[in-house]
C-alpha positions in Angstrom: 11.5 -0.9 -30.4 14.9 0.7 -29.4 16.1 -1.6 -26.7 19.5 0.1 -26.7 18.2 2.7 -24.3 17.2 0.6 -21.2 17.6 2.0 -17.7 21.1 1.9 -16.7 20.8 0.9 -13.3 19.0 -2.7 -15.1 21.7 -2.8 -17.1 24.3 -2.5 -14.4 22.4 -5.7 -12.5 22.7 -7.5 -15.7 26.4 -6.9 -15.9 27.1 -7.6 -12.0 25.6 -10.7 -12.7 23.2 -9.7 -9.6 19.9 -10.1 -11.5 18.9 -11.7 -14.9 15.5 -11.2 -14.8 15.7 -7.9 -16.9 17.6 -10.1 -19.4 15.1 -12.3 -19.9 12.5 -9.1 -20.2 14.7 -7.5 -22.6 14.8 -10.7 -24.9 10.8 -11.2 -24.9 10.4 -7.5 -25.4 13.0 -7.9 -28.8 11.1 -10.9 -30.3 7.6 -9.4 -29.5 6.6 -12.5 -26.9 4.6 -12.8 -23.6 6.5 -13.6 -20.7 5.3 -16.2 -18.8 6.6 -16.5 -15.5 5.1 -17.2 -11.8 6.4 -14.2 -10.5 5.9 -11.0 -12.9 6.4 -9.3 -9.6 10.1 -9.9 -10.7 9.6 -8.1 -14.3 8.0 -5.1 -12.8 11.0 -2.7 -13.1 11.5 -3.4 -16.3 7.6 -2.0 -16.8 8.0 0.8 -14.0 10.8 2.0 -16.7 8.6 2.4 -19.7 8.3 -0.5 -21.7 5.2 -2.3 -22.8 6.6 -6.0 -21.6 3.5 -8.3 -21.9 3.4 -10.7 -18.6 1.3 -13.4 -17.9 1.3 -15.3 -14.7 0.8 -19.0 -15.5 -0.2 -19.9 -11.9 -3.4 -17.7 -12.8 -3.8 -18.7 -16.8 
């Protein structure tokens, strides 16, 4: 997976410092994990933009 070509307006958040959350997608999507979180709502973009991030919600599990 070519993570190199990541939407640039995620990319942009990351570097404003305004949102990590994509950071966090981008590093579970490199090492081939499930992201756990209570809010996928957050990792949703990263989704919307074409990659196959796995989320779970643990709240639900």
């Amino acid at each position: 997976m070519n993570l190199s070509l990541i939407d640039t307006d995620i990319w942009i958040d990351i570097l404003r410092g305004e949102d990590t959350d994509p950071l966090i997608a981008a590093t579970a999507l490199h090492h081939q994990l499930v992201l756990v979180s209570a809010n996928v709502a957050h990792y949703q973009r990263v989704v919307q933009v074409g990659y196959s991030l796995r989320l779970e919600n643990w709240r639900e599990a």
